[in-house]
C-alpha positions as YAML, in Angstrom:
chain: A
units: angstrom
residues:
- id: 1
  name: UNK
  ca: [18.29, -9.65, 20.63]
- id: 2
  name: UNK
  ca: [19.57, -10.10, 16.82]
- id: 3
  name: UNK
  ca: [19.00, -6.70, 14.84]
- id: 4
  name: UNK
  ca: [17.15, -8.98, 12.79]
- id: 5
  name: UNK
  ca: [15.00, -9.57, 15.24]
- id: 6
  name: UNK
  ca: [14.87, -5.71, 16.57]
- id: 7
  name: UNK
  ca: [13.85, -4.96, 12.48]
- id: 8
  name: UNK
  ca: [10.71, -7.57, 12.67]
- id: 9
  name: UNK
  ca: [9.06, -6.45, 15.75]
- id: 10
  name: UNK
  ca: [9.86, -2.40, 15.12]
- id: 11
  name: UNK
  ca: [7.35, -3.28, 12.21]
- id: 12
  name: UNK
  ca: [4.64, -0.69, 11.69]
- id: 13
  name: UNK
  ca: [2.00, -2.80, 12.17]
- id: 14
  name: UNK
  ca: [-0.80, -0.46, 11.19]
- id: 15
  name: UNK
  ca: [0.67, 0.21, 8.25]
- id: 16
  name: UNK
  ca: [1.19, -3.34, 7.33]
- id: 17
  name: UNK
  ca: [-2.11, -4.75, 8.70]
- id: 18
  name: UNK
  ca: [-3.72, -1.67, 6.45]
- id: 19
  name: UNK
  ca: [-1.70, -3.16, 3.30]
- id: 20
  name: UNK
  ca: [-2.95, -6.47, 3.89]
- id: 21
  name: UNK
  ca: [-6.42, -5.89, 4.48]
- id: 22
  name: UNK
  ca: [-6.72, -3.81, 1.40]
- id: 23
  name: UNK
  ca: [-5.25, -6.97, -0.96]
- id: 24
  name: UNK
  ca: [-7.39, -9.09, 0.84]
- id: 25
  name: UNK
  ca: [-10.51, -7.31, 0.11]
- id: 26
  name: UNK
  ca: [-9.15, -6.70, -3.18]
- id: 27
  name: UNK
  ca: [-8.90, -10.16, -3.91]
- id: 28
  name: UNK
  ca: [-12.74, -10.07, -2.47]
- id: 29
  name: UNK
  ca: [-13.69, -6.96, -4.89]
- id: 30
  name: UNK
  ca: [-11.82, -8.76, -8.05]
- id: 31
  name: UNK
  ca: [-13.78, -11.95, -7.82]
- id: 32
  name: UNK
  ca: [-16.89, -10.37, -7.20]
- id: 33
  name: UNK
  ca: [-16.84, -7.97, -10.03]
- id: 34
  name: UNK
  ca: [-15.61, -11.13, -12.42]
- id: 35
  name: UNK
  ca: [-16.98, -14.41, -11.05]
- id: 36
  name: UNK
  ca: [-19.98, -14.73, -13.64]
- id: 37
  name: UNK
  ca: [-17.58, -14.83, -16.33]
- id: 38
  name: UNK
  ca: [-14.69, -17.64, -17.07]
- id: 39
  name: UNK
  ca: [-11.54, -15.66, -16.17]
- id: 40
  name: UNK
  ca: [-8.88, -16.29, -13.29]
- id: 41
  name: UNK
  ca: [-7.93, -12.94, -12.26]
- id: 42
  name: UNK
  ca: [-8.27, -13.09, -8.53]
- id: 43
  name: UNK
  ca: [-6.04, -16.29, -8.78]
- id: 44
  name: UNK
  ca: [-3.15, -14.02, -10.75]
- id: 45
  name: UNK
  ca: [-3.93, -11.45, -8.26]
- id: 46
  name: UNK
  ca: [-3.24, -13.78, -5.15]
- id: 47
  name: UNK
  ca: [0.13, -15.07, -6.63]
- id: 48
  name: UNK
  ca: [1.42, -11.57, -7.21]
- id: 49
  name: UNK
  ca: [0.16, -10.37, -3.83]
- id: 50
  name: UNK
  ca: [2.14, -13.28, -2.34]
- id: 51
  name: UNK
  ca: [5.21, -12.50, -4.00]
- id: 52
  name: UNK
  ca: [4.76, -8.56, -3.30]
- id: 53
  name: UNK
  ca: [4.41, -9.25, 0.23]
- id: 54
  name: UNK
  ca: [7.64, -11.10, 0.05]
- id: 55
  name: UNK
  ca: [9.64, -8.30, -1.69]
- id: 56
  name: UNK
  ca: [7.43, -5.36, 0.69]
- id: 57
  name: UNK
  ca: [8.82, -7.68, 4.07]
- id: 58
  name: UNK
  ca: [12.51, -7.81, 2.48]
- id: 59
  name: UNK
  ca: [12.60, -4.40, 1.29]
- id: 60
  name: UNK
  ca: [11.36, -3.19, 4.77]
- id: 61
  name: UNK
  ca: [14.63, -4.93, 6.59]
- id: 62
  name: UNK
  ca: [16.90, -3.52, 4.14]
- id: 63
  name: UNK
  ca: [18.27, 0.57, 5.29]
- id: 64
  name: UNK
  ca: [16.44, 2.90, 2.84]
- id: 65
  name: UNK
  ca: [19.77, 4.74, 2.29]
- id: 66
  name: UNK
  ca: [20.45, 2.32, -0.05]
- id: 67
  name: UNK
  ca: [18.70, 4.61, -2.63]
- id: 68
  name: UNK
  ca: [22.05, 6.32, -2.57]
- id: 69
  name: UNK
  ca: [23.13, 3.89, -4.82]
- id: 70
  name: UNK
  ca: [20.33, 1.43, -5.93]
- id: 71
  name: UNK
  ca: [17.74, 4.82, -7.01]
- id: 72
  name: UNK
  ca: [20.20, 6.14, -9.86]
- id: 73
  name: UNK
  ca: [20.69, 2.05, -11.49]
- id: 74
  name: UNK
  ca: [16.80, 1.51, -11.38]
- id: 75
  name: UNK
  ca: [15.78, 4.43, -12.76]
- id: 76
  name: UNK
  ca: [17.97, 4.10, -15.53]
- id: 77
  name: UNK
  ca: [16.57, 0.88, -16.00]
- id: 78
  name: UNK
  ca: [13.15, 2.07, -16.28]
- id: 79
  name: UNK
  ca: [13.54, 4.84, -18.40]
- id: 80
  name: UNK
  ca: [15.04, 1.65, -21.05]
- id: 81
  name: UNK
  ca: [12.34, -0.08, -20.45]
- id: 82
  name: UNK
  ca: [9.87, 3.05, -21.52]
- id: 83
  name: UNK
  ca: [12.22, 3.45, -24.52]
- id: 84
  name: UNK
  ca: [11.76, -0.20, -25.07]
- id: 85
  name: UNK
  ca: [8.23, -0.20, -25.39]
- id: 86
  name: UNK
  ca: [8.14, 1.92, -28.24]
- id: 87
  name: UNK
  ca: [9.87, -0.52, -29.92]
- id: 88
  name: UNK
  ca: [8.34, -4.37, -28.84]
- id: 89
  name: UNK
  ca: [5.82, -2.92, -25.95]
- id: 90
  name: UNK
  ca: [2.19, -4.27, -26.70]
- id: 91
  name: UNK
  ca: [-0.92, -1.70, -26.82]
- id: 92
  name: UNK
  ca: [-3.99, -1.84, -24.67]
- id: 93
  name: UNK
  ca: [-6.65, 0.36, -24.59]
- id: 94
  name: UNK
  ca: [-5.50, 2.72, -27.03]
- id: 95
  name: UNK
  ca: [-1.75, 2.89, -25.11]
- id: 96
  name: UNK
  ca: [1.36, 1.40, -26.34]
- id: 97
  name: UNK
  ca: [2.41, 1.03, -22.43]
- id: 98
  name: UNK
  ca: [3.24, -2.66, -21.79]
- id: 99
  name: UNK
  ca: [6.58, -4.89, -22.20]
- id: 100
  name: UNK
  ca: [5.43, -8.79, -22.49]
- id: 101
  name: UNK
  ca: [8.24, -10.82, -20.63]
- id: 102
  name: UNK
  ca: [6.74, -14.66, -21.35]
- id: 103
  name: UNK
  ca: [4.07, -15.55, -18.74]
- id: 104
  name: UNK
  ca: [4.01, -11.64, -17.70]
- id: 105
  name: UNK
  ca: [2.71, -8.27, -18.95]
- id: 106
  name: UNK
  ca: [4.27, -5.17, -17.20]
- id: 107
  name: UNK
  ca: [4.06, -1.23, -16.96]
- id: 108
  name: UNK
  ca: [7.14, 0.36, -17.22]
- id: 109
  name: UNK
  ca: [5.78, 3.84, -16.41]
- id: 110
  name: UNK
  ca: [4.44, 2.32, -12.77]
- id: 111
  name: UNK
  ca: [8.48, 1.28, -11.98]
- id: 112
  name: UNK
  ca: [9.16, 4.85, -13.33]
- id: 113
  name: UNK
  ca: [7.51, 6.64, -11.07]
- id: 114
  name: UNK
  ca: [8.99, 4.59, -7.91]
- id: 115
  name: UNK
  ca: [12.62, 5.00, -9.33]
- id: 116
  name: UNK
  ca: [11.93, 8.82, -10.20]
- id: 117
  name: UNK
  ca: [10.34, 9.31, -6.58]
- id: 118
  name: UNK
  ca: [13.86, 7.67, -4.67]
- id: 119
  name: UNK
  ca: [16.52, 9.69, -7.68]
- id: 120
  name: UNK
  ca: [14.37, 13.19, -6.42]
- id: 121
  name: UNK
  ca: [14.80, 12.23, -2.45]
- id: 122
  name: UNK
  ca: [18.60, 11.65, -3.65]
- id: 123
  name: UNK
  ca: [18.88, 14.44, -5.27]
- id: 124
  name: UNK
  ca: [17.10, 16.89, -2.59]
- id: 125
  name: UNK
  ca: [18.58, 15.78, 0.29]
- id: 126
  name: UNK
  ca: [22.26, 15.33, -0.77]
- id: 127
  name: UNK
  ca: [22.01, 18.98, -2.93]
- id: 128
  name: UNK
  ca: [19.54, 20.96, 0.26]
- id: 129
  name: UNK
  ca: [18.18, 24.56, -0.51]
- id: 130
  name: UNK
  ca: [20.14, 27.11, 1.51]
- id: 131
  name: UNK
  ca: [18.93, 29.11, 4.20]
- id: 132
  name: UNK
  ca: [18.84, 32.50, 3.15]
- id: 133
  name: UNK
  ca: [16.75, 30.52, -0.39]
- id: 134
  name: UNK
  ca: [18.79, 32.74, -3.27]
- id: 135
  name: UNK
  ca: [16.59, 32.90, -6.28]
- id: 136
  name: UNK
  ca: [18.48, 31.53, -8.79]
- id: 137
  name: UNK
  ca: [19.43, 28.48, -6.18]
- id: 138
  name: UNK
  ca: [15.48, 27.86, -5.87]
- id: 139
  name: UNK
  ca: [15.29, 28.45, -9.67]
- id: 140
  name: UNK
  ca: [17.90, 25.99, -10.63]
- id: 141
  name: UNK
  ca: [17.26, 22.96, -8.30]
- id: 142
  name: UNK
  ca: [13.58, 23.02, -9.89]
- id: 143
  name: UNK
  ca: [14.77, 22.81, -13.33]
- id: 144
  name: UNK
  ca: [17.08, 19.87, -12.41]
- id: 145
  name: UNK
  ca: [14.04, 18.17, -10.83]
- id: 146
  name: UNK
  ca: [12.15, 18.95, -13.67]
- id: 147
  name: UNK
  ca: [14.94, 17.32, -15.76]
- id: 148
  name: UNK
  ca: [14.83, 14.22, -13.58]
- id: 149
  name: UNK
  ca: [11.19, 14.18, -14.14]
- id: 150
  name: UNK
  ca: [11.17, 15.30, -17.83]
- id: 151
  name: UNK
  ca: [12.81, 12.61, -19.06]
- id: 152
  name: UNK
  ca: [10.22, 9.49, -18.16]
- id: 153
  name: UNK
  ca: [7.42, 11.63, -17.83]
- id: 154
  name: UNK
  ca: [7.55, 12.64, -21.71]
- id: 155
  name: UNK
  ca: [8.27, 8.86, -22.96]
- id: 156
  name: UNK
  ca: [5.29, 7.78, -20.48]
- id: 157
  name: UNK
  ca: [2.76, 10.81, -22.22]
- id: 158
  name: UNK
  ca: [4.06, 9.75, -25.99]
- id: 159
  name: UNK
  ca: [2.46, 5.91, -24.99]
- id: 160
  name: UNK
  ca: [-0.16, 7.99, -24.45]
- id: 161
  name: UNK
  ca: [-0.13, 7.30, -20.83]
- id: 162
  name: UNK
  ca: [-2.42, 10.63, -19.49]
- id: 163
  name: UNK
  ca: [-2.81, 8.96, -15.79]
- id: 164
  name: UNK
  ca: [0.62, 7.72, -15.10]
- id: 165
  name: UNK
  ca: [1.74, 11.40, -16.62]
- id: 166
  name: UNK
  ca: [-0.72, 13.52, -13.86]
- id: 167
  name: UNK
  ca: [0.62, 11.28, -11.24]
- id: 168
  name: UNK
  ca: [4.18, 13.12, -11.79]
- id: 169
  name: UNK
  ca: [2.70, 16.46, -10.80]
- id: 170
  name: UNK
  ca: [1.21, 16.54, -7.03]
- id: 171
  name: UNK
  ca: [4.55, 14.11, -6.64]
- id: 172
  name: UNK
  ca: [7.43, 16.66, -8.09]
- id: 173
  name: UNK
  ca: [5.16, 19.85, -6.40]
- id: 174
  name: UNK
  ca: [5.27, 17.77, -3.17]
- id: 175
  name: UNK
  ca: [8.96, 16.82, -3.19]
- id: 176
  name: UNK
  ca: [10.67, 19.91, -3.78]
- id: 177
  name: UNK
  ca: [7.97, 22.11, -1.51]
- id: 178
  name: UNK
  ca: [9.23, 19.35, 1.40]
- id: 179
  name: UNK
  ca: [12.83, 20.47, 0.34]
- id: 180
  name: UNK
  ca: [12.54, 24.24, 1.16]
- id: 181
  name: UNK
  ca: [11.46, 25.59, -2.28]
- id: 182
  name: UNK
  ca: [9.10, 28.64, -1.65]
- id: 183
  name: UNK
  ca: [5.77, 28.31, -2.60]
- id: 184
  name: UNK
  ca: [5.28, 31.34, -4.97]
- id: 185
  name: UNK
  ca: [8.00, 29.29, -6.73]
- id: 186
  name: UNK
  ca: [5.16, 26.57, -6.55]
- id: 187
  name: UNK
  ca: [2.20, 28.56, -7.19]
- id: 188
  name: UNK
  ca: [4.09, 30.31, -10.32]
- id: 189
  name: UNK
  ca: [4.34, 26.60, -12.39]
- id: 190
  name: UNK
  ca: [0.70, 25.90, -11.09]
- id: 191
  name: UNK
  ca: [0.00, 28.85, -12.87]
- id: 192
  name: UNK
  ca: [1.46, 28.13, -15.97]
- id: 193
  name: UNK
  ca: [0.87, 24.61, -16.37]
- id: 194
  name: UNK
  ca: [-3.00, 25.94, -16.18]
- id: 195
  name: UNK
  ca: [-2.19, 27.94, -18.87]
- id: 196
  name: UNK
  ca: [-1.21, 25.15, -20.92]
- id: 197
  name: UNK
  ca: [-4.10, 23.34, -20.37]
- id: 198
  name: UNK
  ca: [-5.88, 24.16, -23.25]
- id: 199
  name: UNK
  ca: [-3.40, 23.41, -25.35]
- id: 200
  name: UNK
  ca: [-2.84, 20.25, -24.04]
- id: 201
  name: UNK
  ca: [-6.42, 19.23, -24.43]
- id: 202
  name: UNK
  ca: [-6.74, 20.70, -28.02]
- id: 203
  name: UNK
  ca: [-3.45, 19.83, -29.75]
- id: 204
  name: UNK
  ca: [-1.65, 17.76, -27.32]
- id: 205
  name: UNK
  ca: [-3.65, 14.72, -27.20]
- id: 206
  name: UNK
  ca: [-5.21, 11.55, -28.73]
- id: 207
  name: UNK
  ca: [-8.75, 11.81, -30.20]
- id: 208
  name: UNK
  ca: [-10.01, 9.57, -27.34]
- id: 209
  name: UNK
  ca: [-8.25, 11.26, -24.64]
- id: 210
  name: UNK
  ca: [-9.94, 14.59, -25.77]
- id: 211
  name: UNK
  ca: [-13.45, 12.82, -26.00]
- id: 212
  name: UNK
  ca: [-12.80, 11.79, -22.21]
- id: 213
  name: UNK
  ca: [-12.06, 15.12, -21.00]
- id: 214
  name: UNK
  ca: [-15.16, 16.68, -22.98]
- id: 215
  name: UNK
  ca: [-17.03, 13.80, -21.38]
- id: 216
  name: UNK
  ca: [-15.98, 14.99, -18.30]
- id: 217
  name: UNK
  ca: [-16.69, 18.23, -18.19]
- id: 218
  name: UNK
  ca: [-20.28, 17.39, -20.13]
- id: 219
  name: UNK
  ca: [-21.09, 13.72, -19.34]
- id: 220
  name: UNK
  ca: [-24.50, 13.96, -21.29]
- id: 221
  name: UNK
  ca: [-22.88, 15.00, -24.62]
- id: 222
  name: UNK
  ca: [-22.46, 11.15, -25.81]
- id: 223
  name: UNK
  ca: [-24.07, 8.90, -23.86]
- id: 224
  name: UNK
  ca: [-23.66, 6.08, -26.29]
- id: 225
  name: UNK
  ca: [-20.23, 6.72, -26.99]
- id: 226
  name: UNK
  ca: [-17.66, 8.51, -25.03]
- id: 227
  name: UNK
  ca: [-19.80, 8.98, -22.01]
- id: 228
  name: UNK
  ca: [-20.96, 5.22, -21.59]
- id: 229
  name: UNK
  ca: [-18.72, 4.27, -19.59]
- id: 230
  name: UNK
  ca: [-18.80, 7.08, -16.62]
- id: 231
  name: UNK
  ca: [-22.48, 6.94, -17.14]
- id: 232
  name: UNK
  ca: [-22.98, 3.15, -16.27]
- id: 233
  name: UNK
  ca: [-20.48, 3.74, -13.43]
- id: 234
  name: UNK
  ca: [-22.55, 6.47, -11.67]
- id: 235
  name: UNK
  ca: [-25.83, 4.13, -12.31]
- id: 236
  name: UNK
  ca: [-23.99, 1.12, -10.86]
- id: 237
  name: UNK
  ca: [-22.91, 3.34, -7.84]
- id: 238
  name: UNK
  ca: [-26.08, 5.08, -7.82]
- id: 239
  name: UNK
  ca: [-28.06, 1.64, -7.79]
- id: 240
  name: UNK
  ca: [-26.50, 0.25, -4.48]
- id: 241
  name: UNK
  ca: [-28.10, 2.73, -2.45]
- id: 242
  name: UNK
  ca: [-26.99, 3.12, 1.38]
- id: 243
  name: UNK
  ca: [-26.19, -0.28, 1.96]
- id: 244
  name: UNK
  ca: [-25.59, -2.18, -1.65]
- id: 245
  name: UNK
  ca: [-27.53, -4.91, -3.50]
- id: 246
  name: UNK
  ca: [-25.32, -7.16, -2.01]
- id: 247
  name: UNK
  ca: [-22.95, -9.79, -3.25]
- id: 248
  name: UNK
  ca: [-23.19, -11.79, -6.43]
- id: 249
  name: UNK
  ca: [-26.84, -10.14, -6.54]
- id: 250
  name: UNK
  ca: [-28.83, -10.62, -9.62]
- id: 251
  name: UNK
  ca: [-29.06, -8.30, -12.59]
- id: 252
  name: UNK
  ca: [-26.62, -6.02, -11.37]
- id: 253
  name: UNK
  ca: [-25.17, -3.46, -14.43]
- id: 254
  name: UNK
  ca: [-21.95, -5.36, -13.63]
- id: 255
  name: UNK
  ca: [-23.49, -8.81, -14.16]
- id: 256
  name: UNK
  ca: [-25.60, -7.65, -17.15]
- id: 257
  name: UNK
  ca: [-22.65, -6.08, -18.97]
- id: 258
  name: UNK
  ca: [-23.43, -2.40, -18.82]
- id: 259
  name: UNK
  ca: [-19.92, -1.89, -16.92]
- id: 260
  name: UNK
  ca: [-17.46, -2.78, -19.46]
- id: 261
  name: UNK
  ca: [-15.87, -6.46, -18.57]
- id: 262
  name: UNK
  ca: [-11.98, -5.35, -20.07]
- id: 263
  name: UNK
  ca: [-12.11, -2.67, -17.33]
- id: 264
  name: UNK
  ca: [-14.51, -3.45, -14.53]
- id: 265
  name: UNK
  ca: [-11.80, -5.43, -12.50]
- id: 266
  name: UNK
  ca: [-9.19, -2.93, -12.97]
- id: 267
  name: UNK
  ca: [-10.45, 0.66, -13.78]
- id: 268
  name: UNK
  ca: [-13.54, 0.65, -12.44]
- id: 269
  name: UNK
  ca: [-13.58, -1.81, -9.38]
- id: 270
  name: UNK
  ca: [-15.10, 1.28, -7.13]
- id: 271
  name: UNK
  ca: [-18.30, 0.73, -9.59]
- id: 272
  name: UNK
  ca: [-18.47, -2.79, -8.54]
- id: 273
  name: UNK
  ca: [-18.16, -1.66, -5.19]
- id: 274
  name: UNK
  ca: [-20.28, 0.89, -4.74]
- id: 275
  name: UNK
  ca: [-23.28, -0.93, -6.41]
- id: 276
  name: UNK
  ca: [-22.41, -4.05, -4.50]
- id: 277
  name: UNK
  ca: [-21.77, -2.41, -0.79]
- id: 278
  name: UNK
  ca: [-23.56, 1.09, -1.65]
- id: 279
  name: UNK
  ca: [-22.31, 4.06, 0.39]
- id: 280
  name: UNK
  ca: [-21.35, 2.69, 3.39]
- id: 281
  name: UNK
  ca: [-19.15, 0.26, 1.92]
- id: 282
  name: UNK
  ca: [-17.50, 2.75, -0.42]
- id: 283
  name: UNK
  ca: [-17.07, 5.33, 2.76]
- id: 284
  name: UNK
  ca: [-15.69, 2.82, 4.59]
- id: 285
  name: UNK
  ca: [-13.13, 1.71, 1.82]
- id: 286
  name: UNK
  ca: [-12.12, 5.37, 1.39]
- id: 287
  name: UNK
  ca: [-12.11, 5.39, 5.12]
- id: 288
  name: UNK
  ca: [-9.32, 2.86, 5.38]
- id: 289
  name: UNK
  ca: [-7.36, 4.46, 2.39]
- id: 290
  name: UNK
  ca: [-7.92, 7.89, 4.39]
- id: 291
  name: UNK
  ca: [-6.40, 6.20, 7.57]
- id: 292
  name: UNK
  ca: [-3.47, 4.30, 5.19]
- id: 293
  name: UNK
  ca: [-2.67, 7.88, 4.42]
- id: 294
  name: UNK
  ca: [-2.23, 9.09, 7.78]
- id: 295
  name: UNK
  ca: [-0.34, 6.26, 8.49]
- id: 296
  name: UNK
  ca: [2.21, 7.19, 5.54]
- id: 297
  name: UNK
  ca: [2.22, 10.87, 7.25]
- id: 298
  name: UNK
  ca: [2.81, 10.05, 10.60]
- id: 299
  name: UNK
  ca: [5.93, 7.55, 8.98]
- id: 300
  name: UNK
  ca: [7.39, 10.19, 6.92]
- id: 301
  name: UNK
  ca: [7.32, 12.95, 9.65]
- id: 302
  name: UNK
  ca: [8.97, 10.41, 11.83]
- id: 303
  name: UNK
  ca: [11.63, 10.07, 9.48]
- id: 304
  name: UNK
  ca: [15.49, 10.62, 11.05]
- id: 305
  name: UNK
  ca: [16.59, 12.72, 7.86]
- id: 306
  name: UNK
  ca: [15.97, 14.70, 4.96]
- id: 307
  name: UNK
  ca: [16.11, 11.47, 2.85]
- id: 308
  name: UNK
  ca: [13.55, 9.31, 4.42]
- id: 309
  name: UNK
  ca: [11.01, 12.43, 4.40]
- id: 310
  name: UNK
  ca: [11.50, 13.08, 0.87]
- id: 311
  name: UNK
  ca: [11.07, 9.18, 0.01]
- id: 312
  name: UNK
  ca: [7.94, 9.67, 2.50]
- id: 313
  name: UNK
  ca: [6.64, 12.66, 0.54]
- id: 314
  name: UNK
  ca: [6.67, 11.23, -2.91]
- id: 315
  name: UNK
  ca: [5.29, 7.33, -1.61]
- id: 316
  name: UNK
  ca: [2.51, 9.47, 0.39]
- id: 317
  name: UNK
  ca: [1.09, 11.28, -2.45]
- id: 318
  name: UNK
  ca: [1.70, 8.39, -5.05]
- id: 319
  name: UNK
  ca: [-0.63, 6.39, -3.02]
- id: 320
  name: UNK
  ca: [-3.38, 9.34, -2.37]
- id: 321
  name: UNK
  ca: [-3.43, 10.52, -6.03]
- id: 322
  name: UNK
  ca: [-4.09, 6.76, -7.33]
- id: 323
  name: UNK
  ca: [-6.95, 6.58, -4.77]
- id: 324
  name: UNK
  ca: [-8.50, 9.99, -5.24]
- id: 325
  name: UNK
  ca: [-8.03, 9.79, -9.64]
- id: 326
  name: UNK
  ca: [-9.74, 6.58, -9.22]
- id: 327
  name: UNK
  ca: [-12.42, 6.54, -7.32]
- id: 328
  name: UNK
  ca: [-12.92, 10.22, -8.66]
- id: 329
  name: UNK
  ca: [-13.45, 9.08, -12.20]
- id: 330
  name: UNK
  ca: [-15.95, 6.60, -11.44]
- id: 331
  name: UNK
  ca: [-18.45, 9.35, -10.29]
- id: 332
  name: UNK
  ca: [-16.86, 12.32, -12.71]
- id: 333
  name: UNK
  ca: [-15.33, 14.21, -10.44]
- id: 334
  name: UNK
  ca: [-11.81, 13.22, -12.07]
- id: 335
  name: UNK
  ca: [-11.58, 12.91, -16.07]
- id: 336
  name: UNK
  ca: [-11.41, 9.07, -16.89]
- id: 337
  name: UNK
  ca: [-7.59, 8.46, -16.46]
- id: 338
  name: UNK
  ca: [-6.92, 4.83, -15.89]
- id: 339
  name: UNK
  ca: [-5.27, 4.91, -12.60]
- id: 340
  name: UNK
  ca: [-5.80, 2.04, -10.55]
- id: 341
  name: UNK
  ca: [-6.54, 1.62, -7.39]
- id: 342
  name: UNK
  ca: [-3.92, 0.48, -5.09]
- id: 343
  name: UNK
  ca: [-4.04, -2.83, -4.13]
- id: 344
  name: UNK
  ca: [-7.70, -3.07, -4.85]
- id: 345
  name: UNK
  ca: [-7.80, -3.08, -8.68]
- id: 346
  name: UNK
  ca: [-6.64, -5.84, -10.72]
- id: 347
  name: UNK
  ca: [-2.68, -5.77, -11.83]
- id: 348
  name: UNK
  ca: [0.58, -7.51, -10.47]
- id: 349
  name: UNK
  ca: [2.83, -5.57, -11.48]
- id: 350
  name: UNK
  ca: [1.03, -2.80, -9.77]
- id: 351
  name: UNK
  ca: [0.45, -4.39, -6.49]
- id: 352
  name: UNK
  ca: [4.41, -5.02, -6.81]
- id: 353
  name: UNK
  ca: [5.38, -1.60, -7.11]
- id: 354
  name: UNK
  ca: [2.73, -0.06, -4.16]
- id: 355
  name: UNK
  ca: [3.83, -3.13, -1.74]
- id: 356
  name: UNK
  ca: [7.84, -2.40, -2.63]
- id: 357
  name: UNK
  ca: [6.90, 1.73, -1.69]
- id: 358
  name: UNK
  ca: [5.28, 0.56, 1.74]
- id: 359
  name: UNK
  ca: [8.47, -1.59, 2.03]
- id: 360
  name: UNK
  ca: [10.24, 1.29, 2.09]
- id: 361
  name: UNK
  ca: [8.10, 3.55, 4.02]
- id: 362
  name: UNK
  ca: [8.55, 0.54, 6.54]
- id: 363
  name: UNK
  ca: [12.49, 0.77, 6.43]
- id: 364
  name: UNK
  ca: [11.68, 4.66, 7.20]
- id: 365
  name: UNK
  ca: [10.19, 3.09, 10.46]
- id: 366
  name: UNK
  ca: [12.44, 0.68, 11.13]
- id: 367
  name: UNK
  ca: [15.74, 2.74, 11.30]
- id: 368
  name: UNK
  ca: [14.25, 5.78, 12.26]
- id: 369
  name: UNK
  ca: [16.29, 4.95, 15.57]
- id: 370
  name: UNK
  ca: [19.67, 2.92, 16.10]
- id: 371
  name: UNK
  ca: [19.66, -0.32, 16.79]
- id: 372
  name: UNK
  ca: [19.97, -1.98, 20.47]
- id: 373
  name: UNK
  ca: [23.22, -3.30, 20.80]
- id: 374
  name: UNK
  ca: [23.78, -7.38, 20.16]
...
């Protein structure tokens, strides 16, 4: 049997037929949140899924040790591109975050995070903690992670980009706990970063940022302003009940224009959802993330080395801290960040990025075992 051969049918097929259902129904969830108005999103969506399918089946054939020398090129090409877009990047909702290349808008900071997530893996595995863990070892492999990190992470929160910036911290936490770092090591930056909070929230960012984090802690404060938005969305979710009002229903908030039509298909497609499906749909939807999850567990303990669990780690929690920021600010229990949700919201380049990480996670699969001789 050809080892290309070997590759295709050592697929993960949960993991792929989980990845496929979600863009389906995403497709679903996109043209049901924007069908009364004259937009084409769910066609965009559908080219960009096929073409991140393409790159996710490619990617997966490919050995995921070529990080060793493709992770260091692309994330030097995405911190240019961040630098780039604070020179010709276009703003949207109140972030300068977006490079137009001709028939395409893309997010830098999304390509950031991939490329920051495969230079860590690198950089942990090839550089291990010891054994007997020396302080100043543990000590100075966290500051060079934090330099890795430091460098994107502050060009993606002077966009401001608050969401893609709180994705870097369950990620570089993860990563270097997975490497051997102890966790009062861990616990001691938890414990300062909370100590910077405040100062963060009063001097550190944009007037709207800070209205969405008082919002959040006090929804009723400004119902009319600040607060519409997570208001409507806990209506709309509210409103579907157990089972939903069902699809393209009538004088829904959606269809009436109470949920905000630049963000409904992106932001806020869980508000769509949940007033379209009610509870059962939404638990079922965060049922099959829940289970996608486990999937990208069971893959990363699987892995044959250091490498592959580290790449593992950081894809794993990428994926579960999109999922729980996003459905979590649609009912308040997350401040409004705008994560999206993966493969479900509206975005290409998006769908690209999370389809090229399951790509790899599939590669971690794949060659998780040699290869039957030809």
């Amino acid at each position: 049997m050809s080892p290309l051969l070997q590759k295709i049918l050592r697929t993960n097929w949960i993991l792929f037929g989980l990845m496929l259902a979600l863009s389906i129904f995403g497709l679903y969830a996109i043209y049901s949140a924007t069908y009364m108005r004259p937009t084409d999103y769910w066609h965009r969506q559908l080219l960009w899924m096929g073409v991140s399918v393409g790159v996710s089946f490619v990617t997966s054939l490919i050995d995921y040790r070529w990080t060793k020398w493709g992770a260091i090129p692309l994330y030097l090409a995405s911190v240019a591109m961040l630098v780039a877009v604070q020179v010709i990047g276009e703003a949207q909702y109140g972030a300068k975050s977006w490079l137009d290349l001709g028939p395409l808008y893309f997010q830098p900071s999304q390509l950031a995070v991939v490329s920051g997530i495969m230079v860590l893996a690198l950089f942990l595995s090839t550089m291990p903690v010891s054994p007997d863990r020396k302080f100043l070892e543990q000590i100075g492999r966290i500051f060079a992670c934090g330099c890795i990190v430091g460098a994107p992470w502050l060009l993606i929160l002077i966009q401001p980009d608050l969401g893609s910036a709180i994705v870097w911290v369950p990620i570089l936490l993860g990563m270097i706990f997975i490497a051997g770092i102890q966790f009062r090591y861990l616990a001691s930056i938890l414990l300062i970063g909370l100590a910077l909070i405040p100062i963060v929230v009063n001097f550190g960012l944009k007037p709207y940022q800070h209205d969405r984090i008082m919002v959040f802690l006090e929804p009723e404060r400004d119902p009319q302003g600040a607060g519409w938005t997570i208001t409507q969305s806990m209506i709309a979710i509210g409103s579907g009940g157990w089972s939903g009002k069902g699809f393209k229903a009538p004088n829904t908030l959606n269809e009436l224009g109470f949920l905000p039509s630049t963000i409904v298909h992106n932001d806020f497609i869980f508000s769509v959802i949940g007033e379209q499906h009610g509870f059962i749909g939404g638990a079922l939807l965060i049922s099959v993330f829940g289970l996608l999850v486990l999937t990208c567990l069971f893959i990363t303990a699987e892995a044959k080395d250091d490498l592959g669990r580290l790449l593992g780690t950081g894809i794993t929690l990428l994926i579960f801290t999109h999922v729980f920021m996003n459905i979590g600010m649609t009912i308040s229990v997350t401040p409004i960040t705008g994560l999206p949700l993966p493969l479900v919201s509206y975005g290409g380049s998006f769908v690209l990025i999370v389809m090229f990480s399951f790509g790899i996670l599939q590669s971690i699969w794949i060659h998780r075992k040699p290869l039957d001789p030809v």
